[in-house]
C-alpha positions in Angstrom: 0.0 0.0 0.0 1.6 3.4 -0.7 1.9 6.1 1.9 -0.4 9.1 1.9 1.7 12.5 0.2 0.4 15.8 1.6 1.1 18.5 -1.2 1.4 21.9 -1.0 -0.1 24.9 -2.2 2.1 25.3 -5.1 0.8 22.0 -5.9 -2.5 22.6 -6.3 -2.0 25.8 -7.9 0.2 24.7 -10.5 -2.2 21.7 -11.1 -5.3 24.2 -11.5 -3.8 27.3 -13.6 -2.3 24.3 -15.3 1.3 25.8 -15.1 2.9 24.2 -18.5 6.0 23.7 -16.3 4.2 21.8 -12.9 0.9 21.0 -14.1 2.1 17.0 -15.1 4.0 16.5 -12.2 1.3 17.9 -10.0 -1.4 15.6 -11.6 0.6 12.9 -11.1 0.8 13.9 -7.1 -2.7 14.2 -7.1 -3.6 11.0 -8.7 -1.5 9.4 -5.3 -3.4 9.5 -2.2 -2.7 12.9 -1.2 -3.4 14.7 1.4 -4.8 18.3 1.6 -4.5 20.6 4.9 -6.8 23.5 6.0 -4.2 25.8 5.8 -3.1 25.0 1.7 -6.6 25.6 0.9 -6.8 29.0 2.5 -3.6 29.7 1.2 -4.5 28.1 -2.5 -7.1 30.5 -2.7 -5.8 33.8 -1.4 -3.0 33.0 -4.2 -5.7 31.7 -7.0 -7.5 35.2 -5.7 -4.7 37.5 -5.4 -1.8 36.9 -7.8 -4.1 34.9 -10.8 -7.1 37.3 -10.4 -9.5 34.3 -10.5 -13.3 35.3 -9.3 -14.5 34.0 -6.2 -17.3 31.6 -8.0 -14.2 29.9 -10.1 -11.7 29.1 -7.4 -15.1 27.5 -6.0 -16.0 25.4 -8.7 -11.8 24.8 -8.9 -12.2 23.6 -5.3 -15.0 21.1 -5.9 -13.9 19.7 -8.9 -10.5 18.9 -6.6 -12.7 17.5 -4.3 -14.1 14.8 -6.7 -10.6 12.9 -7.3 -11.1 9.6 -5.3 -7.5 9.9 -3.8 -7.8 13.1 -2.2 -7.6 13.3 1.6 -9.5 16.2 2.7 -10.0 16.2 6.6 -12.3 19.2 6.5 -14.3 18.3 3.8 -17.7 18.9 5.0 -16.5 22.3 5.9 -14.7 22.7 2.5 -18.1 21.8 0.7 -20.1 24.4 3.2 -17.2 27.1 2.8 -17.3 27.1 -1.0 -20.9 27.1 -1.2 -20.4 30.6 0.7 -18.3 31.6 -1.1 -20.4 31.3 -4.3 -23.2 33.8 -2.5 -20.2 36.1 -2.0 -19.1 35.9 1.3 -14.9 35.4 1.5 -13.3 32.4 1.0 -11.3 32.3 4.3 -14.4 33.8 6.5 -16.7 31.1 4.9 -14.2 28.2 5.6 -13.5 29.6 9.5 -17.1 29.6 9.8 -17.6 26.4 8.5 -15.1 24.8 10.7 -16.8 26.3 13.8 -19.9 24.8 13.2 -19.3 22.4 16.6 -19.1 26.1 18.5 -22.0 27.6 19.8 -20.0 31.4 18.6 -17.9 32.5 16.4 -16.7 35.8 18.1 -15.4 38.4 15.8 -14.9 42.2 15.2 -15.7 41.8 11.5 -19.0 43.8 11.4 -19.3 42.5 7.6 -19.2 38.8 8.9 -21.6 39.5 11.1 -24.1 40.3 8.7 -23.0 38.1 6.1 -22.5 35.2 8.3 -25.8 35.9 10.3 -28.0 35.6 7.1 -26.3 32.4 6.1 -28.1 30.2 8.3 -25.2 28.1 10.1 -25.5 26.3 13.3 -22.9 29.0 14.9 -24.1 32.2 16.0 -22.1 34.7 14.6 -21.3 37.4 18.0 -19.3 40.5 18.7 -16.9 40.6 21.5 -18.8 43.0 23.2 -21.8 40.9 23.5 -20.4 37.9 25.2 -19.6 39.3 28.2 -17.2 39.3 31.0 -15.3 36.0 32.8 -15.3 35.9 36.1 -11.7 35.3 37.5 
């Protein structure tokens, strides 16, 4: 049995703006069981979003057509699948996968007035709170 990879963000990039110097050798990692962290998606897309100009809807649909190779390891799928689906109604990539992680939490406790609207209408089983209204611990 061979060992699981866990690939970079260069990886993945490369693979999707199919780079006509890394785009075989990054299919080829991909068709391996490999392994993709939190941390390279968030990173993936502030790159796809930042340097490649790619619109929030396409690095979506980029995302979950990653998602459908059979060897790809994704521990945070589920939240993956909810983040992009945010992301698609236009909320930020890295706010929608945060939230989408936090779903176990009863609050997601942020300054971000725009997440707090955005993330409020969404409908997720986390209440979205400012820091001002959860109140003091007693010491």
């Amino acid at each position: 049995m061979e060992k699981v990879i866990a690939v970079d963000t260069n990886v993945l990039v490369r693979f999707l703006i199919r780079d006509p110097d890394g785009f075989d050798l990054s299919k080829n990692a991909l068709a391996r069981e490999a392994l993709v962290l939190g941390t390279v998606w968030l990173e993936n897309e502030w790159v796809l979003r930042s340097v490649y100009r790619m619109p929030a809807i396409a690095i979506a649909e980029a995302f979950e057509g990653l998602l459908g190779f059979p060897n790809l390891v994704v521990p945070e799928r589920a939240a993956l699948v909810l983040a992009c689906g945010l992301a698609r109604e236009g909320m930020d990539f890295a706010d929608s996968f945060h939230l989408a992680q936090a779903r176990r939490a009863s609050n997601f406790v942020t300054f971000d007035r725009e997440l707090l609207k955005r993330g409020s209408r969404a409908g997720l089983e986390v209440a979205l709170t400012h820091p001002s209204e959860i109140g003091a611990i007693d010491p």
